[in-house]
N, C-alpha and C positions, 0 to 999 in steps of 0.2 A: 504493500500500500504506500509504502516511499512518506513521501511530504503528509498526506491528507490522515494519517496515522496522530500527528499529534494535537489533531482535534480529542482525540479520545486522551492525550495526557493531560487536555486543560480541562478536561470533565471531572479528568480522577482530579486535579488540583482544587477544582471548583466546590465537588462536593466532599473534599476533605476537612471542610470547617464544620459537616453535619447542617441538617435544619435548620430553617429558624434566621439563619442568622444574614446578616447585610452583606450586601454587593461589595462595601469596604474590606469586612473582615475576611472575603475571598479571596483580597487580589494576592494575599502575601501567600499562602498555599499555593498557589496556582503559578507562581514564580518558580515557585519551590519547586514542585511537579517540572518546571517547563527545565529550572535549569540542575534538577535531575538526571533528568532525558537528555539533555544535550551535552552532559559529561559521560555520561554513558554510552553515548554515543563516538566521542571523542577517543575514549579509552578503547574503545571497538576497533573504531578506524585504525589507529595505531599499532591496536595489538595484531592487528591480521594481515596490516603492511598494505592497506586495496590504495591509499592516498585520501587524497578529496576531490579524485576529477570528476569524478559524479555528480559533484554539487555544480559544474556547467552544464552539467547533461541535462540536469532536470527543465531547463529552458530548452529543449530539444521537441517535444510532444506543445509546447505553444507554436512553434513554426509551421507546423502541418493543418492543411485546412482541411479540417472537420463538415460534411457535408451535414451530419447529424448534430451540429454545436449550433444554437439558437443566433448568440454574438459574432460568431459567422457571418450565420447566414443575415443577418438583420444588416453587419454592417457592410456587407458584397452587396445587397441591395442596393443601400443608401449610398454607395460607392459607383452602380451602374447608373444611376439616377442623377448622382452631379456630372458621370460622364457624359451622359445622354443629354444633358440640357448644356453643353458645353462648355461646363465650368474647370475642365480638363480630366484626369485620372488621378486620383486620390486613393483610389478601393485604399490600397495598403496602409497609409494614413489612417481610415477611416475604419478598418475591419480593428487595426491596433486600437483605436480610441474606443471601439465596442465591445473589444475584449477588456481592457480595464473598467468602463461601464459595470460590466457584467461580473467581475471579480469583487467590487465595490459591494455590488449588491448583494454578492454571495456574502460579504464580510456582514453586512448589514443584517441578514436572516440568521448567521451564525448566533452573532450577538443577540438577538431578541428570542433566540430558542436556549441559549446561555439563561440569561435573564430569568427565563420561564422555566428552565428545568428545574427549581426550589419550589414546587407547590404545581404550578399550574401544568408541567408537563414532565413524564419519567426523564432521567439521563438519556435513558437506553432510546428511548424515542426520539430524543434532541439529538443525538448524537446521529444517529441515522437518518433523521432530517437534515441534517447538517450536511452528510456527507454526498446525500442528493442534490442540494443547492450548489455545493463548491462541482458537483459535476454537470449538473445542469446549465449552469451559467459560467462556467469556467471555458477558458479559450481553446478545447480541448475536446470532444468524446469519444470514448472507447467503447463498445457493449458492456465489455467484461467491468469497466469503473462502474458501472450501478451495482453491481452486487457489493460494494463498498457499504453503501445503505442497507441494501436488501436482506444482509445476512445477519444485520441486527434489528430491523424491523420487524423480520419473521417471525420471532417467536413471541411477539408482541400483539401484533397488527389483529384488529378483529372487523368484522363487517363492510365497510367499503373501503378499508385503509387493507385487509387481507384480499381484498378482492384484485386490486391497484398492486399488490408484490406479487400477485399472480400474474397478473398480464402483463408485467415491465416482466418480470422475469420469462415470458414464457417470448413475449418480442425479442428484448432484448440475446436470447441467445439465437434466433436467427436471422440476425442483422450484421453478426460480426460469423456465418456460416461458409467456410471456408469450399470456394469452388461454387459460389453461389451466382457471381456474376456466369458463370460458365451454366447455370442451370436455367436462368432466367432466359438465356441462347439459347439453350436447347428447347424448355417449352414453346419460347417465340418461333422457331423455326417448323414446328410441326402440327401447328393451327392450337385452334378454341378445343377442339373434340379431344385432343390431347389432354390439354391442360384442366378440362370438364371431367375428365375418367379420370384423371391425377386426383383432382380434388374429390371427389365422390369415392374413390378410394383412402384417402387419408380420414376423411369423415368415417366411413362405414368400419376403421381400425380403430377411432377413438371412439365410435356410440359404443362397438361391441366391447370394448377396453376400460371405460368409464362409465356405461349406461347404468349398469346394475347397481353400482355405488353410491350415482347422482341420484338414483330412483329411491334407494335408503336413506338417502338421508333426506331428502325433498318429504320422504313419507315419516321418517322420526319427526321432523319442521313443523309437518302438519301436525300430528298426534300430540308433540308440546304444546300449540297453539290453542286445540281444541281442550287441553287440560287447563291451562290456562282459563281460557272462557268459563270452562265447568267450576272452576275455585272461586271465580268473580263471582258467580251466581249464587253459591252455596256462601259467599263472604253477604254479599246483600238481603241473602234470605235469613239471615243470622241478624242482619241486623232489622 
């Protein structure tokens, strides 16, 4: 996880002072925590002799234009758009000025999910919120960076927030599907009826694969529901 790893050190620092207590009496833990971390990382470095080139590398994955990164694409837009009205070519100028934009903002959600993780929202959630935002709006996306979020949301997440780790996760891993440019060719090249028997085949593996399961629990769903009503009733006719 590189760099985005030590949002979870200012969590552990943050709620090292326990409940309760003020934004003030955090910041001195969470120093602590941060320059913890980075003496331990120090002695790492050293003892295993790698250097510090890494630490230019990491500006490596901002140079690459991300088709799937929001700051992107928002700022190649507004870069096509000064060119087209003839105000020259800027893109580059302007895609860098939407990725800082975008980093801003991510800094900004961090902190207000910081803030809120004392009461109003778990760590575990903030932290995984967190780790969404810095990939969502960061100058960068990979598939594989959402699971950064995802695999501490999971065990968490319930009703539309579990429903939402399902579907980022079930996208996201066939977006980064290796040979997939090469699949989208091959359906394209061998018409509609192809790609209609592809999909009615994939469908007809997952109803047979998950149908029986969905249909249990869809029928548990119900049966809680309708117990539910029956306790309402027997609670009214009591009173």
């Amino acid at each position: 996880m590189k760099v985005p790893a030590l949002i979870g050190v200012v969590y552990i620092g943050w709620d090292w002072a326990g409940t309760g207590v003020a934004w003030r009496g955090r910041i001195a833990p969470t120093a602590k925590a941060l320059a913890a971390s980075a003496a331990t990382m120090v002695a790492v470095t050293y003892a295993v002799g790698i250097g510090w080139g890494w630490v230019g590398s990491l500006l490596i994955p901002g140079q690459v234009s991300s088709w799937m990164d929001p700051a992107t694409g928002i700022g190649g837009l507004i870069g096509r758009i000064v060119r087209g009205v003839g105000l020259g070519d800027h893109s580059q100028g302007i895609v860098s000025a939407a990725h800082g934009i975008g980093l801003a903002a991510a800094g900004v959600v961090a902190l207000w999910l910081v803030l809120r993780s004392d009461g109003g929202i778990s760590s575990l959630r903030a932290i995984g919120l967190t780790m969404l935002a810095v990939v969502v709006l960061g100058p960068v996306i990979q598939p594989w960076y959402f699971a950064w979020g995802i695999v501490l949301l999971a065990p968490i997440a319930e009703g539309r927030a579990r429903a939402g780790v399902i579907v980022l996760s079930a996208v996201m891993s066939y977006l980064g599907l290796p040979g997939g440019r090469q699949l989208l060719g091959y359906l394209g090249t061998h018409g509609a009826l192809v790609v209609l028997e592809a999909v009615a085949t994939l469908a007809a593996v997952g109803l047979l694969s998950f149908g029986p399961r969905l249909y249990e629990v869809a029928k548990l769903r119900r049966a809680e529901a309708a117990l539910s009503v029956t306790d309402l009733a027997a609670h009214r006719d009591g009173l």
